[in-house]
PDB file of N, H, CA, C and O in Angstrom:
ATOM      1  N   UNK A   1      14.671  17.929 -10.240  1.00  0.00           N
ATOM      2  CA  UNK A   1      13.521  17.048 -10.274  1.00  0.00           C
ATOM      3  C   UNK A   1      13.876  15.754  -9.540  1.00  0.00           C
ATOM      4  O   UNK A   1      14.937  15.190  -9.808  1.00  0.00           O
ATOM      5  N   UNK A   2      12.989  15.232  -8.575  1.00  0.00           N
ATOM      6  H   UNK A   2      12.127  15.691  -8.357  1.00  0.00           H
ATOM      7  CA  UNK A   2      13.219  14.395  -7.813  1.00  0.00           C
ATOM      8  C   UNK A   2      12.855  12.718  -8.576  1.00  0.00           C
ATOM      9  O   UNK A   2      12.106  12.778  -9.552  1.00  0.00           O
ATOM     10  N   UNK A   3      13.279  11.500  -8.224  1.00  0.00           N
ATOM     11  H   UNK A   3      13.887  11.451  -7.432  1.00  0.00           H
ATOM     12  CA  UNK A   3      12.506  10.773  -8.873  1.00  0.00           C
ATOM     13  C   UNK A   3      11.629  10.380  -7.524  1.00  0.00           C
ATOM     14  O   UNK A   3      11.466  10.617  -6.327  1.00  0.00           O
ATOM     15  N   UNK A   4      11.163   9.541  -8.732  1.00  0.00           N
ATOM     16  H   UNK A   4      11.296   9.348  -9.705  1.00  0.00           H
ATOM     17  CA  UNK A   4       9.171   9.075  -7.685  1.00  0.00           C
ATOM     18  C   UNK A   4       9.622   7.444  -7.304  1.00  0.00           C
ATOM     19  O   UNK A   4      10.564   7.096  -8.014  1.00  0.00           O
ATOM     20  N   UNK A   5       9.275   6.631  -6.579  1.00  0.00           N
ATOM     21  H   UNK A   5       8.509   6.914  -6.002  1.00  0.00           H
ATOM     22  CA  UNK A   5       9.404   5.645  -6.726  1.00  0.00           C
ATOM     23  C   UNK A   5       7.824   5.057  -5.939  1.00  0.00           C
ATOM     24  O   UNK A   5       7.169   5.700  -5.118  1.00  0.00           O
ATOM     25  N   UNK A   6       7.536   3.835  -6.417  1.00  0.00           N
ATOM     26  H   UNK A   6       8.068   3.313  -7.083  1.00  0.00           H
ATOM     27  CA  UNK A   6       5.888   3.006  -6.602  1.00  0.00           C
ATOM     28  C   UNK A   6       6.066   1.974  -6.234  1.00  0.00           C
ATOM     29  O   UNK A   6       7.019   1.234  -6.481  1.00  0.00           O
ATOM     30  N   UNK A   7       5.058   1.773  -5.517  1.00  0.00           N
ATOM     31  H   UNK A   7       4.284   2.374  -5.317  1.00  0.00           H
ATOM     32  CA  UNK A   7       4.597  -0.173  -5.050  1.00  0.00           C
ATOM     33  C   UNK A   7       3.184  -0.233  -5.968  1.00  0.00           C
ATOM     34  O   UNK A   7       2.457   0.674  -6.373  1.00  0.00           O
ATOM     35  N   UNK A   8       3.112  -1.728  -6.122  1.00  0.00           N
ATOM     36  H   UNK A   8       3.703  -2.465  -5.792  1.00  0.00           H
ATOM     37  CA  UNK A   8       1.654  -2.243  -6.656  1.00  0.00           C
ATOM     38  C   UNK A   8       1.449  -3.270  -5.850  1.00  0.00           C
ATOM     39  O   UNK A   8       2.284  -4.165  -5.717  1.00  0.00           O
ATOM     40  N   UNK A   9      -0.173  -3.232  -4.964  1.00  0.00           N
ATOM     41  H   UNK A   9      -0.851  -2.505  -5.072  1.00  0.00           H
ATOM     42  CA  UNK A   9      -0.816  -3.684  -4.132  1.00  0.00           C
ATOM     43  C   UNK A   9      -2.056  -3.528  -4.860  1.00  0.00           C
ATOM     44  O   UNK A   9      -2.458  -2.719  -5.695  1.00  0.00           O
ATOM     45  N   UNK A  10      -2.767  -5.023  -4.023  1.00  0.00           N
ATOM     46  H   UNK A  10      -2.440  -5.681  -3.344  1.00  0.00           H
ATOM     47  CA  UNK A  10      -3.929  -5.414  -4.177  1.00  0.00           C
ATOM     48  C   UNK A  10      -4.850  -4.793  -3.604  1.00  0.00           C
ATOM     49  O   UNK A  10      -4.562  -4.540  -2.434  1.00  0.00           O
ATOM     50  N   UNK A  11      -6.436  -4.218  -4.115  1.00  0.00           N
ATOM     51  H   UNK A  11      -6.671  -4.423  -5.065  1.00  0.00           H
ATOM     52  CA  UNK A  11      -7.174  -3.359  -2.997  1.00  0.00           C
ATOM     53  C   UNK A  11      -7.689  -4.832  -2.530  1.00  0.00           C
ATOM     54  O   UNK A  11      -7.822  -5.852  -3.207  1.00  0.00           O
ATOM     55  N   UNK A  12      -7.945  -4.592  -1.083  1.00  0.00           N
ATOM     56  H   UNK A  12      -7.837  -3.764  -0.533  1.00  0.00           H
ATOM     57  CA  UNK A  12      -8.825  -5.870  -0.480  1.00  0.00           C
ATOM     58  C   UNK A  12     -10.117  -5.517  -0.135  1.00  0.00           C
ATOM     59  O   UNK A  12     -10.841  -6.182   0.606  1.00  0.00           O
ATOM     60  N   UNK A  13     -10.502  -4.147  -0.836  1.00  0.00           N
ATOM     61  H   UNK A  13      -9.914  -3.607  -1.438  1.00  0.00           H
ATOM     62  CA  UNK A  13     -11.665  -3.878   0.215  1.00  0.00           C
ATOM     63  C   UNK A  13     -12.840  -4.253  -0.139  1.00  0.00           C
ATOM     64  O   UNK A  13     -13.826  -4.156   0.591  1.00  0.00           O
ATOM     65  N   UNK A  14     -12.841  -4.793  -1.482  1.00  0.00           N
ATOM     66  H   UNK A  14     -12.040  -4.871  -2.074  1.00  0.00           H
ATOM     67  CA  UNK A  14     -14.059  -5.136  -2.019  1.00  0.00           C
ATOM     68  C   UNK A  14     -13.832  -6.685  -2.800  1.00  0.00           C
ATOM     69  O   UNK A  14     -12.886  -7.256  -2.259  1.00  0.00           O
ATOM     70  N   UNK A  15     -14.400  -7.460  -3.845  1.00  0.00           N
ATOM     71  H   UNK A  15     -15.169  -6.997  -4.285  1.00  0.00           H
ATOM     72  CA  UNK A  15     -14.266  -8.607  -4.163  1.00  0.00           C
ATOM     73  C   UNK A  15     -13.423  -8.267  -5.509  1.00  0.00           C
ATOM     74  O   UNK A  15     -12.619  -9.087  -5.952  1.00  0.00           O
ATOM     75  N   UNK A  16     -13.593  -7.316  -5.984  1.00  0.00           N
ATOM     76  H   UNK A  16     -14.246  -6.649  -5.624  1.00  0.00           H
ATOM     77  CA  UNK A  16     -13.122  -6.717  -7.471  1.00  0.00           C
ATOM     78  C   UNK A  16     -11.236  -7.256  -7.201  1.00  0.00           C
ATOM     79  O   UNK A  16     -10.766  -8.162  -7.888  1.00  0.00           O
ATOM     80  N   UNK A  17     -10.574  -6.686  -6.363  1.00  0.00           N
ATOM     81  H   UNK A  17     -10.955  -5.950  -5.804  1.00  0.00           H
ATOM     82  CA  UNK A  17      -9.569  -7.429  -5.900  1.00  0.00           C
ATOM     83  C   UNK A  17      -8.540  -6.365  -6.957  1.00  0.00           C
ATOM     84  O   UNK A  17      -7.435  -6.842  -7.216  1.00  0.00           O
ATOM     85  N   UNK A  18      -8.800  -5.245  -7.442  1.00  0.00           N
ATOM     86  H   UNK A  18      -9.697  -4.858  -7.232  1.00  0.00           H
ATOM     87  CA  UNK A  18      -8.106  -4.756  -8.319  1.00  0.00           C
ATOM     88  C   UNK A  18      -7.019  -4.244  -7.411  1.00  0.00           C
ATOM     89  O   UNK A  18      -7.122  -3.915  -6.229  1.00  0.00           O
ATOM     90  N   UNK A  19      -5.309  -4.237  -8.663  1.00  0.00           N
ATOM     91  H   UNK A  19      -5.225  -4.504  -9.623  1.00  0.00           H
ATOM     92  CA  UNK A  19      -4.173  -3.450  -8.289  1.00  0.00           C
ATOM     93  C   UNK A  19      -4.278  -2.060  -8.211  1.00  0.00           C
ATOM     94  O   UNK A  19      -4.980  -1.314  -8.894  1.00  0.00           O
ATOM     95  N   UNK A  20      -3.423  -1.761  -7.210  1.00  0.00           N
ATOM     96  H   UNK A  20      -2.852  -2.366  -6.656  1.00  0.00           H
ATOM     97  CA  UNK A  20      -3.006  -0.422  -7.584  1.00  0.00           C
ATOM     98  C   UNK A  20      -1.582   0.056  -7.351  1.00  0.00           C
ATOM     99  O   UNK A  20      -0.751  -0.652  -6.783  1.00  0.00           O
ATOM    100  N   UNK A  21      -1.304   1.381  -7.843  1.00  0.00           N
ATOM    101  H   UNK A  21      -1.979   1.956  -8.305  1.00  0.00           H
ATOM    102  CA  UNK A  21       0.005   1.719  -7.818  1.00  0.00           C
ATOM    103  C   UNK A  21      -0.089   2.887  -6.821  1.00  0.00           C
ATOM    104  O   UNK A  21      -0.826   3.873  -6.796  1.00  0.00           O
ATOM    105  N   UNK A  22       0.981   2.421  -5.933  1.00  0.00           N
ATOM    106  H   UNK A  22       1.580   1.620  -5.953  1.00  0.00           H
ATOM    107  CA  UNK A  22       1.251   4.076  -4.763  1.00  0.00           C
ATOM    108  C   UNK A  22       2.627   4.643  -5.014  1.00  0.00           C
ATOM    109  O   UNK A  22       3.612   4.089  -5.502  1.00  0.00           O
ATOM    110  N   UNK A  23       2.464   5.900  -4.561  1.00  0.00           N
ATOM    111  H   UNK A  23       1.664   6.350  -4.165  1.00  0.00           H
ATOM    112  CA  UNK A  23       3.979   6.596  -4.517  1.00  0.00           C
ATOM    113  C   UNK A  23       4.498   5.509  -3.224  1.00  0.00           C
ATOM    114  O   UNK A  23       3.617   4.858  -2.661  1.00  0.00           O
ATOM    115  N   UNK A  24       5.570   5.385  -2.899  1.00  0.00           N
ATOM    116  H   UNK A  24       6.285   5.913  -3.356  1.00  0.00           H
ATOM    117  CA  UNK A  24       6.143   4.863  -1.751  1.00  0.00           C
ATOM    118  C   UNK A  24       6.106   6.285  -1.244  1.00  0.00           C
ATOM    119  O   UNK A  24       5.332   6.374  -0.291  1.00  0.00           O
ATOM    120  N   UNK A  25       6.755   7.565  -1.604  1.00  0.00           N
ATOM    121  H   UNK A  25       7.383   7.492  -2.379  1.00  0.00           H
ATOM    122  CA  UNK A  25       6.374   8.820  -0.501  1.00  0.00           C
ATOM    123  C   UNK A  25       4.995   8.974   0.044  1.00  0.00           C
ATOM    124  O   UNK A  25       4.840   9.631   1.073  1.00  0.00           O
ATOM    125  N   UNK A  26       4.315   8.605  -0.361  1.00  0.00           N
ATOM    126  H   UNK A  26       4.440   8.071  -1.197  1.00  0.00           H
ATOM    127  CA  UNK A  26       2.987   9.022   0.194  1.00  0.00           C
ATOM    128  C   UNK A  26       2.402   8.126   1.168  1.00  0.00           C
ATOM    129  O   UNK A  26       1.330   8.229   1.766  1.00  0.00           O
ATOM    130  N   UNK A  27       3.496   7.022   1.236  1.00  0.00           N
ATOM    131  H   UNK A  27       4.367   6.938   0.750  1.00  0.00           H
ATOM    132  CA  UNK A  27       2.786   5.957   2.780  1.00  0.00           C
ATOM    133  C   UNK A  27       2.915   6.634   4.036  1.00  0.00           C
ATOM    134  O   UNK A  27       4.071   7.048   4.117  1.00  0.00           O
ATOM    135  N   UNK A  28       2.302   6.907   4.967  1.00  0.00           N
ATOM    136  H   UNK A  28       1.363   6.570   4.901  1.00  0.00           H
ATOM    137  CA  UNK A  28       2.288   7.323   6.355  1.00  0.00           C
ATOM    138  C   UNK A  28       2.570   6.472   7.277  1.00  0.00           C
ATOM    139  O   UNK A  28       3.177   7.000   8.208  1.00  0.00           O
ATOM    140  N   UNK A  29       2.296   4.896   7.456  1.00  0.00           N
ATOM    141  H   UNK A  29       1.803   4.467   6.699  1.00  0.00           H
ATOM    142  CA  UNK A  29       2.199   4.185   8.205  1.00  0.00           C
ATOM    143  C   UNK A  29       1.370   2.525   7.381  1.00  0.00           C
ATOM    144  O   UNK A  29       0.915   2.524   6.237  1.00  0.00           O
ATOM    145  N   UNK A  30       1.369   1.371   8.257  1.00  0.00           N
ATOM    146  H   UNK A  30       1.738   1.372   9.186  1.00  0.00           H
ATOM    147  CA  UNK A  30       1.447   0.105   7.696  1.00  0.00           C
ATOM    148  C   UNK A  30       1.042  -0.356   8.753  1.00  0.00           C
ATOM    149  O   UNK A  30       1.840  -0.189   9.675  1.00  0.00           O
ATOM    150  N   UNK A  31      -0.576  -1.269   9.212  1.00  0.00           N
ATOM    151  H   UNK A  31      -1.225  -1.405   8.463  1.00  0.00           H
ATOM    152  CA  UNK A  31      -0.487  -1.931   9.782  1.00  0.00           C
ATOM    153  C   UNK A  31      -1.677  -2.791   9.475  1.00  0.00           C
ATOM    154  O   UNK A  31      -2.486  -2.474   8.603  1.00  0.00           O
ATOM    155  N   UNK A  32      -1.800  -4.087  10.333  1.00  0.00           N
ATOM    156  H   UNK A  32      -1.143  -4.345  11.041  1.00  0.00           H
ATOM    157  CA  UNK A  32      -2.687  -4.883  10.013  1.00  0.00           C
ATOM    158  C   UNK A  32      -3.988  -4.736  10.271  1.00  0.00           C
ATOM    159  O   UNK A  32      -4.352  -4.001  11.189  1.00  0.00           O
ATOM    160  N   UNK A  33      -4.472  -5.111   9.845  1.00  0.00           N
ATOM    161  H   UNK A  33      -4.176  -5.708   9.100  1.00  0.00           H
ATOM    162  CA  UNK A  33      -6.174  -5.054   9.804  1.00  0.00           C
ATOM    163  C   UNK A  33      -6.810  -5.513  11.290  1.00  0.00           C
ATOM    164  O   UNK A  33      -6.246  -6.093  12.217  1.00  0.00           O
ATOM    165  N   UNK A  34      -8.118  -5.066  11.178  1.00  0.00           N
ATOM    166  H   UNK A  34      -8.577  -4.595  10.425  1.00  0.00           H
ATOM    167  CA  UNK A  34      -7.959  -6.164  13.323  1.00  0.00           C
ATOM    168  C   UNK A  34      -9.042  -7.120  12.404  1.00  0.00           C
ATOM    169  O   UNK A  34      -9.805  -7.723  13.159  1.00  0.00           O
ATOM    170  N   UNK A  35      -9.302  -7.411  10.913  1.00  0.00           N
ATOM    171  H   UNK A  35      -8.682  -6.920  10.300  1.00  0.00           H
ATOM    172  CA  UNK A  35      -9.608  -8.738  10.747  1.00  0.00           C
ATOM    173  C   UNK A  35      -9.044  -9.969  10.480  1.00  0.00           C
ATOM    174  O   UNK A  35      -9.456 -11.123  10.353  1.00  0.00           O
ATOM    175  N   UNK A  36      -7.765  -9.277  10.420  1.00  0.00           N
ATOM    176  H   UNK A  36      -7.431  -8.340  10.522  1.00  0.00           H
ATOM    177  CA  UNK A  36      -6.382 -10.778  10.695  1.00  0.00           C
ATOM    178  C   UNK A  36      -6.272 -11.274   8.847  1.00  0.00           C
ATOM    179  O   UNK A  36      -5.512 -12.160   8.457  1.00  0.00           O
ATOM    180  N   UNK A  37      -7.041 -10.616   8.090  1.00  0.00           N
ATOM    181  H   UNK A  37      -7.659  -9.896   8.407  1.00  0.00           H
ATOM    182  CA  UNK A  37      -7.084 -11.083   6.554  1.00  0.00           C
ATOM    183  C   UNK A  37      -6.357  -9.901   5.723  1.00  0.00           C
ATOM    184  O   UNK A  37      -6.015 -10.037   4.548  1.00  0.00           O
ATOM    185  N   UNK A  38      -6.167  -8.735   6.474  1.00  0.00           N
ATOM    186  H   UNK A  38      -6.445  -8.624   7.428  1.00  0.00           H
ATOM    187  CA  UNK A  38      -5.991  -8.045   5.213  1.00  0.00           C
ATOM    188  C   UNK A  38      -4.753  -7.148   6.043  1.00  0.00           C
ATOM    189  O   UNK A  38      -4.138  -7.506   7.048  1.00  0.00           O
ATOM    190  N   UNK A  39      -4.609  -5.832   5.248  1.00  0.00           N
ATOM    191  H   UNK A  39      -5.108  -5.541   4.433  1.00  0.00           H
ATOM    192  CA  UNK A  39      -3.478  -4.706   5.975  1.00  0.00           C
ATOM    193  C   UNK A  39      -3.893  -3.561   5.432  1.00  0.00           C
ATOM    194  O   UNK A  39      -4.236  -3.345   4.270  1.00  0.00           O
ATOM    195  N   UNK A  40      -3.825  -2.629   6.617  1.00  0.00           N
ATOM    196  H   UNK A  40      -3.547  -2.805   7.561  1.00  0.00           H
ATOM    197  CA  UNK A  40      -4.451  -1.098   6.525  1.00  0.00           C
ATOM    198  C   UNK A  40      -2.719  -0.655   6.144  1.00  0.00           C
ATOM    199  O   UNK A  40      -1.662  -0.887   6.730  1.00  0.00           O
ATOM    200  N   UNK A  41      -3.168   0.301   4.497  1.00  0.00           N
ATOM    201  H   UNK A  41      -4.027   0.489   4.021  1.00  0.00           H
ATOM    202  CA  UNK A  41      -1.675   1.202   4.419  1.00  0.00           C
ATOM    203  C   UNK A  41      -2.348   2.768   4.147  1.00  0.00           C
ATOM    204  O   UNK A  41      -2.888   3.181   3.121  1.00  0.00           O
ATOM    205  N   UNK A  42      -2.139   3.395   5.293  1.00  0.00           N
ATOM    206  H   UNK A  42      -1.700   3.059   6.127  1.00  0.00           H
ATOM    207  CA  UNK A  42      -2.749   4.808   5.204  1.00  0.00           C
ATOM    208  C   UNK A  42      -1.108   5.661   4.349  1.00  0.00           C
ATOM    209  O   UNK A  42       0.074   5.492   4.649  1.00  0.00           O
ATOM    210  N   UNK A  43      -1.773   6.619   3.172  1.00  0.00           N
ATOM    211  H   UNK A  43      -2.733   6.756   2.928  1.00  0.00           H
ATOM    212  CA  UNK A  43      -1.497   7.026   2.232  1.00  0.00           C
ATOM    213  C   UNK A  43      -2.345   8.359   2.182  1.00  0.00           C
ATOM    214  O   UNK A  43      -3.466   8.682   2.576  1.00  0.00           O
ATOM    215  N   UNK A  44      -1.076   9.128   1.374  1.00  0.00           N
ATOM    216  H   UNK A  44      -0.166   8.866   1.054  1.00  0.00           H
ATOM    217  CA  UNK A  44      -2.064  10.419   1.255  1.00  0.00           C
ATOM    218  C   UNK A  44      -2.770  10.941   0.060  1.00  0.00           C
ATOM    219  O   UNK A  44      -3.095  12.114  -0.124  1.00  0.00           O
ATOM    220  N   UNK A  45      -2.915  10.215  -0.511  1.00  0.00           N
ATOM    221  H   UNK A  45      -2.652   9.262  -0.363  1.00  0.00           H
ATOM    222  CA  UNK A  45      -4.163   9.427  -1.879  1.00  0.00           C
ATOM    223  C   UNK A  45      -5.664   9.246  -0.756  1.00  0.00           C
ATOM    224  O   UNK A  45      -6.694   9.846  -1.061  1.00  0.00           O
ATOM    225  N   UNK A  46      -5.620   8.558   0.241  1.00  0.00           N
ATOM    226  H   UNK A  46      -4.783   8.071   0.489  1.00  0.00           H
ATOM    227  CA  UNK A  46      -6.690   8.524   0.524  1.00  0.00           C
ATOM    228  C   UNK A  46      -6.804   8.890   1.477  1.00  0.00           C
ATOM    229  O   UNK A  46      -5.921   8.834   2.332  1.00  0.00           O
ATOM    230  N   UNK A  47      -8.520   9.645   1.720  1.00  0.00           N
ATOM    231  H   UNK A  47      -9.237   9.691   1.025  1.00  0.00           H
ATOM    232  CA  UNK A  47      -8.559  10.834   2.474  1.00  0.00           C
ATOM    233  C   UNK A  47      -9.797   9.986   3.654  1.00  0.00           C
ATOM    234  O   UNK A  47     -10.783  10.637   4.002  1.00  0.00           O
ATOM    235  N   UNK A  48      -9.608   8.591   4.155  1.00  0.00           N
ATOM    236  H   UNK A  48      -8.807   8.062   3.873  1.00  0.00           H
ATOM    237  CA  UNK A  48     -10.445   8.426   4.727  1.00  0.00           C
ATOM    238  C   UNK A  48      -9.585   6.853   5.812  1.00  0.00           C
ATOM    239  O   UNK A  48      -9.873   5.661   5.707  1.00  0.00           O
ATOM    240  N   UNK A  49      -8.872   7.292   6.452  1.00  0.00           N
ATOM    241  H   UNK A  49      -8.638   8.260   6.538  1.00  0.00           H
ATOM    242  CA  UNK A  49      -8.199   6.108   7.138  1.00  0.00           C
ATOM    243  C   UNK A  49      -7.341   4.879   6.484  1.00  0.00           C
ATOM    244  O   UNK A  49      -6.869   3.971   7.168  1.00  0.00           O
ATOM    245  N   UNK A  50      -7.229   4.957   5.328  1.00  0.00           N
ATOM    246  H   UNK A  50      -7.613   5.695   4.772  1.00  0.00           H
ATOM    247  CA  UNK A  50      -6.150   4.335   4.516  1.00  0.00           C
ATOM    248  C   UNK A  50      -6.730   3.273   3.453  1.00  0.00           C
ATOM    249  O   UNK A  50      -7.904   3.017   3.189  1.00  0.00           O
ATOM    250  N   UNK A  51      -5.758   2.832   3.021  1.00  0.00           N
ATOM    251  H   UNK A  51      -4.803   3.040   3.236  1.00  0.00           H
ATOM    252  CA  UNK A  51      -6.383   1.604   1.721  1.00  0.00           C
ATOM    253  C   UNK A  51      -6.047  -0.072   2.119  1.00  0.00           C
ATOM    254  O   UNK A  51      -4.942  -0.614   2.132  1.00  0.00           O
ATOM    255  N   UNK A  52      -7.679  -0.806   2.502  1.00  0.00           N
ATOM    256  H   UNK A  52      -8.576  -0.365   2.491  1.00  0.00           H
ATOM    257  CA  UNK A  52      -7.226  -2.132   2.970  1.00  0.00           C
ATOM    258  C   UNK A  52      -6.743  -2.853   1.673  1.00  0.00           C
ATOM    259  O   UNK A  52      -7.275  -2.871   0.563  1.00  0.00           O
ATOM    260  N   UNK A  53      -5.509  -3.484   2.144  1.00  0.00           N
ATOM    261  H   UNK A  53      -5.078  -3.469   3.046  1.00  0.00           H
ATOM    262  CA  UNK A  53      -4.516  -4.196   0.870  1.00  0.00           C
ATOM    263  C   UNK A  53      -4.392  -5.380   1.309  1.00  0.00           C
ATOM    264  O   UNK A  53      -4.574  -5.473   2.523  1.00  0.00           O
ATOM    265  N   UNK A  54      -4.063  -6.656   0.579  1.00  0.00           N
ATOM    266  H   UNK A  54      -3.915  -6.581  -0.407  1.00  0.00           H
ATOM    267  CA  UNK A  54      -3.987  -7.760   0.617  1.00  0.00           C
ATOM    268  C   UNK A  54      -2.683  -8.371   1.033  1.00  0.00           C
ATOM    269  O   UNK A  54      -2.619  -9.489   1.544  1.00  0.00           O
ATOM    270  N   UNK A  55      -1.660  -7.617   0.803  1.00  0.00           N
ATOM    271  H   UNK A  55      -1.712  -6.709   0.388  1.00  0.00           H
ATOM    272  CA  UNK A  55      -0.584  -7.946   0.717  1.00  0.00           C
ATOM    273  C   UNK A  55      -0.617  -7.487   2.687  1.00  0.00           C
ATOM    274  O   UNK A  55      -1.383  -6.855   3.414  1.00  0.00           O
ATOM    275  N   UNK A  56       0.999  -8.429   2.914  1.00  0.00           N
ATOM    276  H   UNK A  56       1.621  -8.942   2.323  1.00  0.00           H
ATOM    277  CA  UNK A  56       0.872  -8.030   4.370  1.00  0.00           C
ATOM    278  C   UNK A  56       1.955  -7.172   4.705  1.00  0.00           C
ATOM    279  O   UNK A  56       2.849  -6.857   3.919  1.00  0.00           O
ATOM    280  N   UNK A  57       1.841  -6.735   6.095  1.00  0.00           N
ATOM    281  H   UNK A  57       1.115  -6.991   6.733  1.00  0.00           H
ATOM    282  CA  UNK A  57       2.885  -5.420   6.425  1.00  0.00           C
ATOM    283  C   UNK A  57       4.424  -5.811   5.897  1.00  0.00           C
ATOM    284  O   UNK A  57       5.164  -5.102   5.215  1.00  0.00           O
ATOM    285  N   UNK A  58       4.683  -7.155   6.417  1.00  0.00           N
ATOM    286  H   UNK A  58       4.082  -7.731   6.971  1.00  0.00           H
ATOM    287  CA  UNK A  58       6.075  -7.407   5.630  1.00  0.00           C
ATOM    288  C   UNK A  58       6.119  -7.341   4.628  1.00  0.00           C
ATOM    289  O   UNK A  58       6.733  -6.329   4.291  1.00  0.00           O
ATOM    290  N   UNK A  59       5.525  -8.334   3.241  1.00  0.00           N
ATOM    291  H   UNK A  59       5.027  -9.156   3.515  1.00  0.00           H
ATOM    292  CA  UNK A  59       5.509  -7.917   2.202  1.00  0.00           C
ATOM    293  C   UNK A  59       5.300  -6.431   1.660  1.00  0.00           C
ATOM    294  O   UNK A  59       5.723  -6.278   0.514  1.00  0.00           O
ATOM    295  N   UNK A  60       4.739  -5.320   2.248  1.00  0.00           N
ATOM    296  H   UNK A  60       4.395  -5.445   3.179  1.00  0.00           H
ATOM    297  CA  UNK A  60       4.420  -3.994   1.854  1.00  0.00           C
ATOM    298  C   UNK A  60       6.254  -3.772   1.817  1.00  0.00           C
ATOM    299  O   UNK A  60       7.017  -3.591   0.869  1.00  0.00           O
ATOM    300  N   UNK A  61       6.483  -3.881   3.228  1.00  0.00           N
ATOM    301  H   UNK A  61       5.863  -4.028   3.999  1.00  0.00           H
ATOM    302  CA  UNK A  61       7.817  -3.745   3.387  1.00  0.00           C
ATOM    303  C   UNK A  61       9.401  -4.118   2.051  1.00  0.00           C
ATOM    304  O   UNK A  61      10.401  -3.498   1.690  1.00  0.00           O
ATOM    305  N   UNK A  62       8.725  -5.550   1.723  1.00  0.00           N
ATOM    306  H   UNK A  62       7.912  -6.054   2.017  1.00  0.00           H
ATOM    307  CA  UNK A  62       9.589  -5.786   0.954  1.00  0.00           C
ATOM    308  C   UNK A  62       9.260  -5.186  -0.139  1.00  0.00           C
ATOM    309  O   UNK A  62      10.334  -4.871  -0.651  1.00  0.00           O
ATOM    310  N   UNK A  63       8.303  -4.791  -0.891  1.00  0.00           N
ATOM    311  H   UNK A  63       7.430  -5.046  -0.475  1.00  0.00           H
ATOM    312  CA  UNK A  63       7.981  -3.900  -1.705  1.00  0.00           C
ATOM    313  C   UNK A  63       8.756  -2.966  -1.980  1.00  0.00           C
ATOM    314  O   UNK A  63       9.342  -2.709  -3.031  1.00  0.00           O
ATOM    315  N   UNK A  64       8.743  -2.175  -0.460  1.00  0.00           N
ATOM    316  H   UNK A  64       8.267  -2.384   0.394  1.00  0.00           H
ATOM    317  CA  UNK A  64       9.159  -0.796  -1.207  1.00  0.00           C
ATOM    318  C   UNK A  64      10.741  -0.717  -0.951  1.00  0.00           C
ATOM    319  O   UNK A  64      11.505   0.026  -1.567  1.00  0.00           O
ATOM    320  N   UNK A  65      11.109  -1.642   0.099  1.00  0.00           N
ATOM    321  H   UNK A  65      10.489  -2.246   0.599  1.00  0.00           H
ATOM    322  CA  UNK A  65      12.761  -2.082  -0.485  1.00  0.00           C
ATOM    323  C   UNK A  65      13.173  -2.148  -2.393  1.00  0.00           C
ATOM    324  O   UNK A  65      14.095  -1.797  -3.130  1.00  0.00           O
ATOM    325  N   UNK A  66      12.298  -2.589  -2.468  1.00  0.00           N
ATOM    326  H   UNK A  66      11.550  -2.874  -1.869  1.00  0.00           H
ATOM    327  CA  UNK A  66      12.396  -3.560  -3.576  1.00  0.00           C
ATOM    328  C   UNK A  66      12.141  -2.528  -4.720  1.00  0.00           C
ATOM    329  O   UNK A  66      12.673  -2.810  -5.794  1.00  0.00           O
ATOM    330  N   UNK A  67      11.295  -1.198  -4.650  1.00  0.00           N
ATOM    331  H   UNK A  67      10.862  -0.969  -3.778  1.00  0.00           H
ATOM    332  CA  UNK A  67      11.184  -0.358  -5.623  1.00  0.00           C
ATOM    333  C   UNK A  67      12.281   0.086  -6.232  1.00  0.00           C
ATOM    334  O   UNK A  67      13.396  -0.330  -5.917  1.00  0.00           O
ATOM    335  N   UNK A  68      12.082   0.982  -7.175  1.00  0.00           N
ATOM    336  H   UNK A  68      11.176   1.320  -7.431  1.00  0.00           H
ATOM    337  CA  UNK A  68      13.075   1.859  -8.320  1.00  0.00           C
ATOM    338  C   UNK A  68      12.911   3.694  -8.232  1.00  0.00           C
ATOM    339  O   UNK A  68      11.789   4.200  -8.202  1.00  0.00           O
ATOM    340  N   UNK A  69      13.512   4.097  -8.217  1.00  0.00           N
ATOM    341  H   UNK A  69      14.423   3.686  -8.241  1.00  0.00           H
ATOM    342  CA  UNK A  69      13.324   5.217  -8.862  1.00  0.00           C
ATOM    343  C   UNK A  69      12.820   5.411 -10.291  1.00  0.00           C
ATOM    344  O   UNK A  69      13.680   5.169 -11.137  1.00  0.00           O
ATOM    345  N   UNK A  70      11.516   5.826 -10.805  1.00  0.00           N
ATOM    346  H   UNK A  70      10.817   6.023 -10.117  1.00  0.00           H
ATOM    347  CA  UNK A  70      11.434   6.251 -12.062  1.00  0.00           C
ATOM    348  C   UNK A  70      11.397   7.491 -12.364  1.00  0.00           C
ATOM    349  O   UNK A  70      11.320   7.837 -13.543  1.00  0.00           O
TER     350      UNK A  70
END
């Protein structure tokens, strides 16, 4: 059994502003938004061009440095 390891990011896509939790395996790619406010992290949770997050590509980055195995 493998362990899983998770980031928690902000959704930006709406005003609700709610967290969420991702596998770190399931990120595909990290990049910024072309509205200069937010960051596209396409994931394979979502089945429609990725989840705009608040946090930015570096910080995503330090994130998942920063995760655990659970």
């Amino acid at each position: 059994m493998s362990n899983i390891r998770f980031i928690e990011v902000t959704n930006n896509y709406n005003l609700n502003k709610t967290k969420m939790v991702l596998s770190v395996n399931g990120i595909q790619g990290i990049y910024p938004h072309e509205n200069g406010k937010s960051t596209i992290l396409k994931h394979d949770s979502h089945n429609n061009g990725g989840y705009e997050v608040a946090e930015s590509v570096k910080k995503i980055l330090e994130l998942i440095k920063g995760s655990k195995a659970i």
